[in-house]
MARSE-613875 format. One line per field, with one value per residue: residue in three letters; x, y, z of N, C-alpha, C in turn. Coordinates in steps of 0.001 Angstrom, whole numbers, plus 524288, in hexadecimal, padded with zeros to 5 digits. Example, Ala and Ser with C-alpha at 12.3 -4.5 7.8 and 13.67 -1.06 7.14 Angstrom:
2
rest	[ALA_SER] .
nX	[83386_83232] .
nY	[7E9C6_7F736] .
nZ	[81E78_81BA8] .
caX	[8300C_83566] .
caY	[7EE6C_7FBDC] .
caZ	[81E78_81BE4] .
cX	[83390_83264] .
cY	[7F31C_8001E] .
cZ	[81E78_81EBE] .
//
This chain:
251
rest	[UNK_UNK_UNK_UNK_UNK_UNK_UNK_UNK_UNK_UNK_UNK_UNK_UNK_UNK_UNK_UNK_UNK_UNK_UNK_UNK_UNK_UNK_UNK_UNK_UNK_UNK_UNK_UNK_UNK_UNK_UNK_UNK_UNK_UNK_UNK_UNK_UNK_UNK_UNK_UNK_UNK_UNK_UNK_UNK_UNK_UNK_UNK_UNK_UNK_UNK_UNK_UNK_UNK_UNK_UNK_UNK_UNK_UNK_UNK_UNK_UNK_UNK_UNK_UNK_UNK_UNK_UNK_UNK_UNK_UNK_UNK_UNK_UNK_UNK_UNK_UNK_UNK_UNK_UNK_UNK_UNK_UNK_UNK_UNK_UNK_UNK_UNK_UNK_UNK_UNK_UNK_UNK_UNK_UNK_UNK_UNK_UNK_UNK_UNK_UNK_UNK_UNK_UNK_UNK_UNK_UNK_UNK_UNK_UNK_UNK_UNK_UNK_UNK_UNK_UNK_UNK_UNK_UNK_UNK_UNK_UNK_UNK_UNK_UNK_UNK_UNK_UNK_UNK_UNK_UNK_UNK_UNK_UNK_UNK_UNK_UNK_UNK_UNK_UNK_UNK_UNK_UNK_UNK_UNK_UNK_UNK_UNK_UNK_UNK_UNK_UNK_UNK_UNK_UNK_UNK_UNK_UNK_UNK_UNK_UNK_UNK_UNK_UNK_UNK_UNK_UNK_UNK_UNK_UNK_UNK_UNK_UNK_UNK_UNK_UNK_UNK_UNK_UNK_UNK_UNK_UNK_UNK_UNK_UNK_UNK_UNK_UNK_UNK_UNK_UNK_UNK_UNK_UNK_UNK_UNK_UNK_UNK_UNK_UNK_UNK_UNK_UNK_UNK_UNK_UNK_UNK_UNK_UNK_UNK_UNK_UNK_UNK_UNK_UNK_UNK_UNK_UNK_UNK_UNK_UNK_UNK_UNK_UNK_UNK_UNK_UNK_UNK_UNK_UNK_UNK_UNK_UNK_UNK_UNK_UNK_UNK_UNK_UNK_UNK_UNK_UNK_UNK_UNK_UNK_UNK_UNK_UNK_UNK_UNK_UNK_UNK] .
nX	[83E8E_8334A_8351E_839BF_830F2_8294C_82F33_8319E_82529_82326_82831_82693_81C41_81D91_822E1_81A9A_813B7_81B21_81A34_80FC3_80F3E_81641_810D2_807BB_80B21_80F3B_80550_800D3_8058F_8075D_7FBB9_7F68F_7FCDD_7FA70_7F062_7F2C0_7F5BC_7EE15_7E702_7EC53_7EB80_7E228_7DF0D_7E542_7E0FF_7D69F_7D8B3_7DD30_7D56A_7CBC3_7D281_7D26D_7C734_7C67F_7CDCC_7C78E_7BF7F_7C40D_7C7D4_7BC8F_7B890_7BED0_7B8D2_7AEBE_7AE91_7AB98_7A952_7A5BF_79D1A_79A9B_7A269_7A437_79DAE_7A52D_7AE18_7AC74_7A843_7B1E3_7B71F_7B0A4_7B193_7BBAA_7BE24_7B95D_7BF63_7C7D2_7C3DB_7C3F3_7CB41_7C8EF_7C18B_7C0CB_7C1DE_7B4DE_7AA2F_7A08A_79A44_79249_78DEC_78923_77FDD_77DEE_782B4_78E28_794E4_7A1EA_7AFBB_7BB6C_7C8DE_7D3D3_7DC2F_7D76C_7D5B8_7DF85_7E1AB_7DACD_7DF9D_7E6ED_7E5EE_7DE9D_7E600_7F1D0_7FBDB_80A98_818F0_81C40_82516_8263C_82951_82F62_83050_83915_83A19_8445B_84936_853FC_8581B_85CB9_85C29_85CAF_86226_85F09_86404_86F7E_871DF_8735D_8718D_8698A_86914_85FD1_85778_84B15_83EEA_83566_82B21_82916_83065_82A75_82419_82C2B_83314_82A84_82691_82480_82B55_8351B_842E7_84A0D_84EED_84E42_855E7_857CF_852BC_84F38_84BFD_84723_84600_83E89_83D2F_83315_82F04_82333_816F4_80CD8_7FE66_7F494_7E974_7DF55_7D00C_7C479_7BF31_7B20D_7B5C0_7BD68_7B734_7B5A6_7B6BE_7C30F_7C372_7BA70_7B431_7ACCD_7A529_7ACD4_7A9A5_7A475_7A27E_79E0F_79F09_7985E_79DAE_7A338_7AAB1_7B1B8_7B251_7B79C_7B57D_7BA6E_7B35C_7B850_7B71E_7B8E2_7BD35_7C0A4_7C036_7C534_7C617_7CFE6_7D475_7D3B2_7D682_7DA8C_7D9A0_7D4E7_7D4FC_7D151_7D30F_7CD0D_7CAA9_7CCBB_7C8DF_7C741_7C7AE_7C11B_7CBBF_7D44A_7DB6A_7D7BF_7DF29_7E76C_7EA25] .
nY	[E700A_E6E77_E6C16_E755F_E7CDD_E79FC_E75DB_E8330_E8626_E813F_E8426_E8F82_E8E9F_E8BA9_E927D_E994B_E934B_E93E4_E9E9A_EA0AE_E9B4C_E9F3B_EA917_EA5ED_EA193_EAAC2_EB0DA_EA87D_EABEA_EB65E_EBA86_EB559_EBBE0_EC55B_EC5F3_EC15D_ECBE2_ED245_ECE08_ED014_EDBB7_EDDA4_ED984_EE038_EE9D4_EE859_EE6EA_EF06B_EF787_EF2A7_EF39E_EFF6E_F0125_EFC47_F02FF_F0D48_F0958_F0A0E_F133D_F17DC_F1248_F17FA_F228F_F1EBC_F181E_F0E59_F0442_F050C_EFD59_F0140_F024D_F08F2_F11B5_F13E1_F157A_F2159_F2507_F2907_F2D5D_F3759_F39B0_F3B60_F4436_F4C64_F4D7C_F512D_F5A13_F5F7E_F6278_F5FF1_F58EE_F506E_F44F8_F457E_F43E1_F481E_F4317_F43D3_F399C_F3085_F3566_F376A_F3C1F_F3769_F350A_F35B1_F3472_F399D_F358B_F3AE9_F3B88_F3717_F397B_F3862_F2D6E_F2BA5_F3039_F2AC0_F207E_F1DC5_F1FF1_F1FEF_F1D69_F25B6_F2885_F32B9_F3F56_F49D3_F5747_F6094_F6C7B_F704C_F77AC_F7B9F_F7EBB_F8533_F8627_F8C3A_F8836_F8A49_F80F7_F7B58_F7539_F741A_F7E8F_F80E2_F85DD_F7F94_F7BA6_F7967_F708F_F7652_F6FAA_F7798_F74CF_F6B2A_F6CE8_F772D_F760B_F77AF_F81D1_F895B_F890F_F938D_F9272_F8F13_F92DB_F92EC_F9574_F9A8F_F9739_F967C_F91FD_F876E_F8139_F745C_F69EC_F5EB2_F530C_F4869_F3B47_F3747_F3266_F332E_F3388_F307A_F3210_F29E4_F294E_F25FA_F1D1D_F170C_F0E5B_F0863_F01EC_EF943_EEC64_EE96F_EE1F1_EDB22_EE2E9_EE672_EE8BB_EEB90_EE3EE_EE6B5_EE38C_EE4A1_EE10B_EDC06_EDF4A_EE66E_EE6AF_EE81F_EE22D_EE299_EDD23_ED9F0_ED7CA_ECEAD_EC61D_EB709_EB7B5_EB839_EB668_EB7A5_EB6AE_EB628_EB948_EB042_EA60D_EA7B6_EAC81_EB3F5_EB77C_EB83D_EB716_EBC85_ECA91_ECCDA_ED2FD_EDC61_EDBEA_EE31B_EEA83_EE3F3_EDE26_ED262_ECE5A_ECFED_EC89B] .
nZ	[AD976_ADB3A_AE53A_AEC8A_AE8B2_AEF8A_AF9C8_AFAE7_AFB94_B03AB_B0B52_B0D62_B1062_B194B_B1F45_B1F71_B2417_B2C81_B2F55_B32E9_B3B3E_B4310_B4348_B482F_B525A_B5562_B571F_B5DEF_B683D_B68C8_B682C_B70A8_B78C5_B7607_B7A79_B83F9_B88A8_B85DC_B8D74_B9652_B963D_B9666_BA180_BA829_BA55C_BA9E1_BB20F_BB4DB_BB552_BBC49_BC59B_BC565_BC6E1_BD06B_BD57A_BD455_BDC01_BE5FE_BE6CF_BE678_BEF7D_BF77B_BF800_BFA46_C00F9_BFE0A_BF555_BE7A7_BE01D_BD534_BCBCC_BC338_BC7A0_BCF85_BCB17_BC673_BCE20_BD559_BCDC2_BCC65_BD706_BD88E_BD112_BD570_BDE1D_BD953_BD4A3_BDF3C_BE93B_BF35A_BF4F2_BFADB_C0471_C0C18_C054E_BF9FD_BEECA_BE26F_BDCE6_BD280_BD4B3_BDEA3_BEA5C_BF12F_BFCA3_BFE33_C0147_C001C_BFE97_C02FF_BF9B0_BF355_BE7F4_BE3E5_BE30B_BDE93_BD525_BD2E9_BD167_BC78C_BC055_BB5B2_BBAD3_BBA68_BB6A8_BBB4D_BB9ED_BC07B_BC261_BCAB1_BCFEF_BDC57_BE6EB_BEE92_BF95F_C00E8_C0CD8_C188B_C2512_C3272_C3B39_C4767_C4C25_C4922_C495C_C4099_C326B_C2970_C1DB8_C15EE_C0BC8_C0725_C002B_BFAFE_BFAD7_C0077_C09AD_C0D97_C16FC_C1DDC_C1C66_C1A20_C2605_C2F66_C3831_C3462_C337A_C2ACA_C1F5D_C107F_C073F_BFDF1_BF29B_BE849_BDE87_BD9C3_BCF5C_BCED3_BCBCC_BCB7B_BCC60_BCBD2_BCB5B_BC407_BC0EE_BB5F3_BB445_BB2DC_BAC8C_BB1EC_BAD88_BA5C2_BA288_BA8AA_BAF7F_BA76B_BA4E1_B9CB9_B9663_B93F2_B9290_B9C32_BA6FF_BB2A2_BBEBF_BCBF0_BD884_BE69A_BF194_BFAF9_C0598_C02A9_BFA62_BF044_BE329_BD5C6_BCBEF_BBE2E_BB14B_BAC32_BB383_BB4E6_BABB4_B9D24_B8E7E_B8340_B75BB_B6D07_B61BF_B5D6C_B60F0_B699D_B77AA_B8016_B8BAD_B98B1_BA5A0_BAC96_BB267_BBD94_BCA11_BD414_BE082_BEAB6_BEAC5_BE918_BDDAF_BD56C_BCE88_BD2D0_BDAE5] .
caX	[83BC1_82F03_8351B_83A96_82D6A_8273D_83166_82E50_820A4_8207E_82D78_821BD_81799_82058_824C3_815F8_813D1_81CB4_8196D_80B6C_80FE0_816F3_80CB7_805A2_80E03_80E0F_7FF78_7FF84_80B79_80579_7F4FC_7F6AC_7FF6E_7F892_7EAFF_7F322_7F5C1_7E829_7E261_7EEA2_7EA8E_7DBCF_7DF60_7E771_7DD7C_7D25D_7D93E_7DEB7_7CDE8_7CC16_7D5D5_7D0FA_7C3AC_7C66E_7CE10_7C286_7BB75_7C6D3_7C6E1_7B7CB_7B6DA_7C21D_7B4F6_7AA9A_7AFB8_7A8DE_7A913_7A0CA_79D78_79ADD_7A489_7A28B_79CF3_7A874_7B1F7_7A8CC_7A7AF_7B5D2_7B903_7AE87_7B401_7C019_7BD48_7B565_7C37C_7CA13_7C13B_7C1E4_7CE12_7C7D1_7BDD6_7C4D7_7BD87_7AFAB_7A7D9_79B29_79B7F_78F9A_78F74_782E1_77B65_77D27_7867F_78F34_79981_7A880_7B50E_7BE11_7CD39_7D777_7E04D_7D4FA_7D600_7E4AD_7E168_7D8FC_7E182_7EC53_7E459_7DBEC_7E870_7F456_80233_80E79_81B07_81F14_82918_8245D_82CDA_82CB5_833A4_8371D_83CCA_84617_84C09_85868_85563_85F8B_8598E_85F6A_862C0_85F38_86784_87471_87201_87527_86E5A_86A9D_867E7_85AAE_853BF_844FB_83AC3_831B4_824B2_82AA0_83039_827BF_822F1_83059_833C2_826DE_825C8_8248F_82F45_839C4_8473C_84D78_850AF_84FDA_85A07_85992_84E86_8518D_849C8_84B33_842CD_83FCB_83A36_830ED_82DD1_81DA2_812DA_806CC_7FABB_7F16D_7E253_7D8E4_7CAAA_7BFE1_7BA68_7AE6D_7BA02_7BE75_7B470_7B4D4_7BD21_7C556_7C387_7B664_7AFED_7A9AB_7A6BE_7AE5C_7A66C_7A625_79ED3_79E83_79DA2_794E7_7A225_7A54C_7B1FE_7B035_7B4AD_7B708_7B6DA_7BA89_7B04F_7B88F_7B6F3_7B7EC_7C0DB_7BF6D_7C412_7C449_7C772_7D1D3_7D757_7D12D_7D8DF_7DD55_7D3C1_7D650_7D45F_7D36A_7CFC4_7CA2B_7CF62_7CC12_7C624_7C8F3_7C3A9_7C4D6_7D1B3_7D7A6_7DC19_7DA06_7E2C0_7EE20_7EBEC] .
caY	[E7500_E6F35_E6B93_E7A40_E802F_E76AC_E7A54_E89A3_E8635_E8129_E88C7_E9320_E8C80_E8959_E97B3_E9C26_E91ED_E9504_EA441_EA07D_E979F_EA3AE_EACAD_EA38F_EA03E_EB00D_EB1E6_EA4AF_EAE72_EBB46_EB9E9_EB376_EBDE1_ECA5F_EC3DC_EC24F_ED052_ED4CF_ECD13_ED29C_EE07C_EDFA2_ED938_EE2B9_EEFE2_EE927_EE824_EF5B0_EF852_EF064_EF76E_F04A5_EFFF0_EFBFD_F09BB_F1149_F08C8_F0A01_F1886_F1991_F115F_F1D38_F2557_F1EFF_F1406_F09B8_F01F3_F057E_EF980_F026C_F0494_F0E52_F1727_F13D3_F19FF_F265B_F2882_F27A2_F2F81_F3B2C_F3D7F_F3E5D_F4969_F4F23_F5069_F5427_F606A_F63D0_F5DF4_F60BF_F5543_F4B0D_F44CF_F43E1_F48C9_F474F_F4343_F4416_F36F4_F3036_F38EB_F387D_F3D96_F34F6_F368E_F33D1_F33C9_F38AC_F359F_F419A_F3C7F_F32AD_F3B1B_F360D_F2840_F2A64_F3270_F2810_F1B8F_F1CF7_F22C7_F1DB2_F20D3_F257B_F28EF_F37C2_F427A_F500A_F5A6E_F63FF_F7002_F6FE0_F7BDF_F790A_F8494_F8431_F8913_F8C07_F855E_F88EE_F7BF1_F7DFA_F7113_F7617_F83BC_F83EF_F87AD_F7A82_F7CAF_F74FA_F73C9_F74C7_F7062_F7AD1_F724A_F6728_F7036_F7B99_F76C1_F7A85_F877A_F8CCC_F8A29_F9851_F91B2_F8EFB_F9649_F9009_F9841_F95B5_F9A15_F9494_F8F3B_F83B0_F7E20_F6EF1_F67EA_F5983_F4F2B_F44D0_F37DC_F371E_F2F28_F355B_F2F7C_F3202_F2E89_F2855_F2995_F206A_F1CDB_F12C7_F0875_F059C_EFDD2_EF49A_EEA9E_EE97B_EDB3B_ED87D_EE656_EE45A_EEC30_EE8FB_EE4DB_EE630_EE1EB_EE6F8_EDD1D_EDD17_EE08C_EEB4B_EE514_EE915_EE084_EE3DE_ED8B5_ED855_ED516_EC9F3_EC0E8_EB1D4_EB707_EB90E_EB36F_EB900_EB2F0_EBABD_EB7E8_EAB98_EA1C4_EA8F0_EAC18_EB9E6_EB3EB_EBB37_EB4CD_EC227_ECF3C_ECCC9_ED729_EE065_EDD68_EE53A_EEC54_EDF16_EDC44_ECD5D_ECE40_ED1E3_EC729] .
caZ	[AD91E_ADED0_AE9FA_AECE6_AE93F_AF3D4_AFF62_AFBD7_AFC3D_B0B35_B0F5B_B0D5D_B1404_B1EDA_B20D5_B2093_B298D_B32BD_B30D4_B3513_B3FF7_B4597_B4292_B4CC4_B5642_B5782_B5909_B6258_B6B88_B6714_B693B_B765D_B7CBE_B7833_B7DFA_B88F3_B8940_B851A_B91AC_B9A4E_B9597_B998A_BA4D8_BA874_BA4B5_BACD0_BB9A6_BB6A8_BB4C6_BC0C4_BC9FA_BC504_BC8FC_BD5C0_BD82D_BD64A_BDFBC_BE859_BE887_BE933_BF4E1_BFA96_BF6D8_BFD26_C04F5_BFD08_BEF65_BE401_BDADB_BCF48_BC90F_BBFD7_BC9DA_BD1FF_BC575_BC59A_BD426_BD659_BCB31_BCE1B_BDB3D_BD533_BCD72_BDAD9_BE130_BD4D5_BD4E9_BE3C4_BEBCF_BF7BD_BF2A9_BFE97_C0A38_C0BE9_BFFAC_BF74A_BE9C4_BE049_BD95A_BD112_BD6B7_BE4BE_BEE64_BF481_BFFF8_BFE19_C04C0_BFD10_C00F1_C01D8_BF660_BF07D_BE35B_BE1DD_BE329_BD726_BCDCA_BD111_BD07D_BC35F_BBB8B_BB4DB_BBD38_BB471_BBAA5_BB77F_BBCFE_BC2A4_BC435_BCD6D_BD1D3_BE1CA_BE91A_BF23C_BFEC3_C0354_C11BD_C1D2B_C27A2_C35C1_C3D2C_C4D1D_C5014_C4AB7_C4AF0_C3C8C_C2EFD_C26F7_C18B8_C12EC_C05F3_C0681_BFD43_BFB9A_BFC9F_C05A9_C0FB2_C0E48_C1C24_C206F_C1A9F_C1B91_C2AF1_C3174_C3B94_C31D1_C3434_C2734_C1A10_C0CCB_C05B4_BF8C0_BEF09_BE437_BDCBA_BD7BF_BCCE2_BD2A3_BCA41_BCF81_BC8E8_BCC7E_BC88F_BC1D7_BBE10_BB17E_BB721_BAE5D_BAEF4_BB598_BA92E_BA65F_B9FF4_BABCE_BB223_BA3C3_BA258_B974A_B92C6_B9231_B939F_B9E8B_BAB9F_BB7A6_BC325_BD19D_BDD9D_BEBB2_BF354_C016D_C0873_C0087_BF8C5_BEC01_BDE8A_BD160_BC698_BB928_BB125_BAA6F_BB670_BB217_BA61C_B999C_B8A2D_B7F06_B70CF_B6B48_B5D83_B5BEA_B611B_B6DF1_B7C2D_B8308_B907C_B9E61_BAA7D_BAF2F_BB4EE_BC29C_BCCA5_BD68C_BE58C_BF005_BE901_BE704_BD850_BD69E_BCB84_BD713_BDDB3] .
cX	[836A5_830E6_8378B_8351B_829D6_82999_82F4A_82A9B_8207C_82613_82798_81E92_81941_820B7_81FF0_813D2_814F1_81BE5_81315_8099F_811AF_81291_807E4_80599_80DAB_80ADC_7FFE6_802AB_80720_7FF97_7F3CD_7F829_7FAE9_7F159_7ED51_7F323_7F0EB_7E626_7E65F_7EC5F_7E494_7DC64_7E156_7E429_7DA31_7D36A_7DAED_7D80A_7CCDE_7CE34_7D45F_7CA22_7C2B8_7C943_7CAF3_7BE0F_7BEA7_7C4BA_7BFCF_7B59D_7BB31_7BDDC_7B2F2_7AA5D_7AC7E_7A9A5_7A4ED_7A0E8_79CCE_79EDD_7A72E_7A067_7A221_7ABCE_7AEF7_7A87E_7ADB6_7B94D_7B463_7B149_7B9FC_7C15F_7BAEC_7BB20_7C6B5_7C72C_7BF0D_7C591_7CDDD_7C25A_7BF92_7BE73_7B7B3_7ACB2_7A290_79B78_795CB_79016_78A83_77EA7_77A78_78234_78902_7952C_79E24_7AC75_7B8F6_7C52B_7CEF8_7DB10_7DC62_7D4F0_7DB07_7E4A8_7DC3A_7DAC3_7E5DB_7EA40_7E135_7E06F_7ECC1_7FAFA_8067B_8113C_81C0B_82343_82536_829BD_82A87_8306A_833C6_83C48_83FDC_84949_850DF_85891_85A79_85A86_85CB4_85DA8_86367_86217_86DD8_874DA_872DC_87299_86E40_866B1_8631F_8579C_84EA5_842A2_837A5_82BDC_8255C_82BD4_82E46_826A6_82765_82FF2_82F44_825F3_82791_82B16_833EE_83E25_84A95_84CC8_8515E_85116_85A89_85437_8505C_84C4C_84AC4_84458_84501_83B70_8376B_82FAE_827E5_819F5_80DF5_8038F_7F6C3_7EB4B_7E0A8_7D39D_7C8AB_7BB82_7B685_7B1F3_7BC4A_7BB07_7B1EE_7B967_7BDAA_7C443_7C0A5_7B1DE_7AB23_7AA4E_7A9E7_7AB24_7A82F_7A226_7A21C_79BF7_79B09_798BE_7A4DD_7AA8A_7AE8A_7B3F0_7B3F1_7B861_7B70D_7B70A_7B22F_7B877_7B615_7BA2F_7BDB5_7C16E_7C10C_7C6EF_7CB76_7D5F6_7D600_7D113_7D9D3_7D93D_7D6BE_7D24B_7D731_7D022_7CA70_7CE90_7CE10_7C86B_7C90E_7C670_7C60C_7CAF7_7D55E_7D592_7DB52_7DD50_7E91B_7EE77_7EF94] .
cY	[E74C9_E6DE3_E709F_E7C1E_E7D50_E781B_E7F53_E8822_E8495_E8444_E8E41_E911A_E8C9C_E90A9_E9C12_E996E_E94DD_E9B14_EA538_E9D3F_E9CC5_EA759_EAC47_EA39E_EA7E4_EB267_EAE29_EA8CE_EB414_EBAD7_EBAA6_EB743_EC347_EC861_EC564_EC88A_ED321_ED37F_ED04A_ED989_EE1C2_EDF5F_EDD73_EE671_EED23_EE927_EED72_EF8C9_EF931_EF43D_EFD01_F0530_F0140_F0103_F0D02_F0E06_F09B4_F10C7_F19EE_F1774_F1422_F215B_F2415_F19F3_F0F38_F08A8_F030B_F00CA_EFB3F_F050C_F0890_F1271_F1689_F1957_F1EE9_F2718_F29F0_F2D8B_F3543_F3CF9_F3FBB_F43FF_F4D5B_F501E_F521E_F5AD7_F6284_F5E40_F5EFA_F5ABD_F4F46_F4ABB_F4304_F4638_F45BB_F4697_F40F8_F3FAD_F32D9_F31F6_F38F5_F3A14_F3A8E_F3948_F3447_F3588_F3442_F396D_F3A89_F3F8C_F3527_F335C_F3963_F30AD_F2636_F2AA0_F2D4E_F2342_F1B05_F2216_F1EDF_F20A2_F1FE0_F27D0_F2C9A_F3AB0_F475F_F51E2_F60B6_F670D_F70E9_F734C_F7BE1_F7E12_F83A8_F88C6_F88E9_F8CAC_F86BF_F8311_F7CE0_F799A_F71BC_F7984_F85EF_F84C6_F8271_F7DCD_F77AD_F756A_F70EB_F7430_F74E4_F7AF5_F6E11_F6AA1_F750F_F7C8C_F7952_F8048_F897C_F8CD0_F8FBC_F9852_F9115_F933B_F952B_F9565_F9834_F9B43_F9B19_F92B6_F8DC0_F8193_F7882_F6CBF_F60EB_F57CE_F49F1_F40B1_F3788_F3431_F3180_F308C_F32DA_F2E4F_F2DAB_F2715_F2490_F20C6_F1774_F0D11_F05C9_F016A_EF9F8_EF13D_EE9D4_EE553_EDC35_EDEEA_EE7C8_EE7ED_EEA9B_EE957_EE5EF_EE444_EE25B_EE2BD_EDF97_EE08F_EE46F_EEC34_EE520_EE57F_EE362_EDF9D_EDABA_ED552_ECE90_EC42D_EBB57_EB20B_EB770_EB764_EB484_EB6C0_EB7AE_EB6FF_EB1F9_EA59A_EA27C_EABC3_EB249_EB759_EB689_EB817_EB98E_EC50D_ED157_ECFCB_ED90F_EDF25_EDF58_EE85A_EE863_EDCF1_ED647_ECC5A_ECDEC_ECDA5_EC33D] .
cZ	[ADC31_AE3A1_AED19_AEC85_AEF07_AF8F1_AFE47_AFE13_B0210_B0EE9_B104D_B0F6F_B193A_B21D7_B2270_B270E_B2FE7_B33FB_B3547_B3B2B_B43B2_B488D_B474A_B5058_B59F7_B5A03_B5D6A_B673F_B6C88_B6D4C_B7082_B7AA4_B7BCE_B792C_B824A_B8BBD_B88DE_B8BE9_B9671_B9B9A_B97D8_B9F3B_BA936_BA9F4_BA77C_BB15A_BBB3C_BB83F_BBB4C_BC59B_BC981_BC6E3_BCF13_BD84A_BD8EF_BDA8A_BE370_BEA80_BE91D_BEF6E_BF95C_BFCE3_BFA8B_C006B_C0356_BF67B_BEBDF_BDF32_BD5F5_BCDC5_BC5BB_BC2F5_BCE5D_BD02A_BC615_BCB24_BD4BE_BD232_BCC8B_BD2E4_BD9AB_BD392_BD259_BDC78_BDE31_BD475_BDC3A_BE7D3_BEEF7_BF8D9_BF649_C0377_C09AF_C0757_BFCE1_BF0FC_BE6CF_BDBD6_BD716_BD49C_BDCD8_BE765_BF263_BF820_BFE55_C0054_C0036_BFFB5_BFEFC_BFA50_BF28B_BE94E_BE02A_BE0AA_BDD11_BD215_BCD5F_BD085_BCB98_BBF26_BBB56_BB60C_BB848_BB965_BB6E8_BBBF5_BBD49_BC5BD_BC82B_BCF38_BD7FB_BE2AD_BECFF_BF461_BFFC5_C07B8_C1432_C219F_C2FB4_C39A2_C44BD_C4FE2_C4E45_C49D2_C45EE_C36B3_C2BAB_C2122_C16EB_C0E26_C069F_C0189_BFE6B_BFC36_BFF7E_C0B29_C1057_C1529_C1F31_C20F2_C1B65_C20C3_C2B65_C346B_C3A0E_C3175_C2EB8_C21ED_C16BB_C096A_BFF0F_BF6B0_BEAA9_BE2D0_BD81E_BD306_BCE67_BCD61_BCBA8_BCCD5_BCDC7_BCA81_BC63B_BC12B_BBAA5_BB472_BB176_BB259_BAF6C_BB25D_BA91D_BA4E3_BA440_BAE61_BABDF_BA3E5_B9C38_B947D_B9187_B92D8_B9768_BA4D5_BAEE0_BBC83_BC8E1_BD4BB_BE1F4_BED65_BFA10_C04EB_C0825_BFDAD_BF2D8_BE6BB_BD9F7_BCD7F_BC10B_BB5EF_BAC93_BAE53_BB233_BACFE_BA218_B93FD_B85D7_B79A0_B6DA8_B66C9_B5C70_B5FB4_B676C_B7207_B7DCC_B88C2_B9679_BA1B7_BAF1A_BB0EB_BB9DF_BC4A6_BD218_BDCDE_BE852_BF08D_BE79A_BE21B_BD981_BD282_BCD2C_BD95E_BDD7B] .
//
């Protein structure tokens, strides 16, 4: 009898044991990976930061043919003219723009407003439908003397059919519904969060160098390690920088 109550007694020990050995082994598997994922995920959002950075210096030096190291007035110049050819799409070319308080000159490209809505938004793939009118013309033919039948678009070959010189006839009108697979994009704004990074809260810098090659660093240079759950490090070597349009993350 005592030797029965004695097995129970560590058959139960054993079974806690091994529930707590598990229980371990889980966290040791577990812990480790979603760190890894935590540091993949910053990593990740500061080069998206990063690259959205260096676009608005991209497109301001379209502007004014040169690099601005601030930043923040970069985001705000960039985004004001914006809004300047949004309210007047004649707003191309040479132009004047009222910005901390003085009047500078800019160059603004013919189709520089596209290269903004599609570079600071997020592309989705959709369908657009569209209704297209299509002629069915008799056409005479002056090389075999005889009547050739053709179907026009009504905004592709307009140039046709509307020429004064056209001898052709349209006989018929159809209309077809065409579906298009297209790309949209949703913009987001050129808010102050961008120029922080995510880890460590911290601005992102730049420097213009003599030559006029502009960087952008991360301000975790030399890495960073954090203590997470006691036992376990949250550990990035850094999240690079940006020179001259070259990721060093790409290379």
């Amino acid at each position: 009898m005592e030797q029965q109550a004695y097995n129970e007694k560590w058959s139960f020990v054993v079974k806690w044991v091994t529930v707590i050995l598990l229980v371990v082994l889980a966290l040791v598997i577990l812990i480790p990976w979603s760190i890894w994922k935590e540091e993949e995920y910053y990593r990740n959002l500061c080069h998206w930061k990063m690259s959205n950075l260096w676009n608005a210096q991209r497109l301001y030096h379209n502007l004014r043919h040169e690099y601005n190291p601030n930043l923040r007035e970069t985001l705000q110049f960039i985004d004001q003219v914006r809004d300047s050819v949004l309210a007047d799409s004649m707003y191309v070319k040479d132009q004047k723009i009222y910005f901390n308080n003085e009047w500078l000159d800019i160059t603004v490209p013919e189709y520089w407003h596209e290269d903004f809505d599609t570079t600071f938004a997020y592309g989705y793939d959709a369908q657009d439908t569209s209704e297209e009118i299509i002629y069915t013309a008799l056409v005479p033919n002056d090389e075999t003397g005889m009547i050739d039948t053709l179907f026009l678009n009504r905004e592709r070959d307009r140039w046709m059919y509307s020429d004064t010189l056209w001898e052709g006839e349209i006989i018929d009108t159809n209309s077809e519904m065409r579906i298009e697979k297209v790309v949209k994009y949703n913009r987001y704004n050129l808010v102050d969060s961008l120029l922080v990074c995510p880890l460590v809260n911290e601005l992102y810098q730049s420097v213009l160098s003599e030559d006029s090659v502009l960087t952008i660093y991360c301000p975790t240079r030399g890495g960073v390690e954090f203590e997470r759950y006691y036992f376990f490090t949250f550990s990035d070597t850094g999240h690079g920088s940006i020179r001259d349009g070259e990721r060093s993350w790409q290379k």
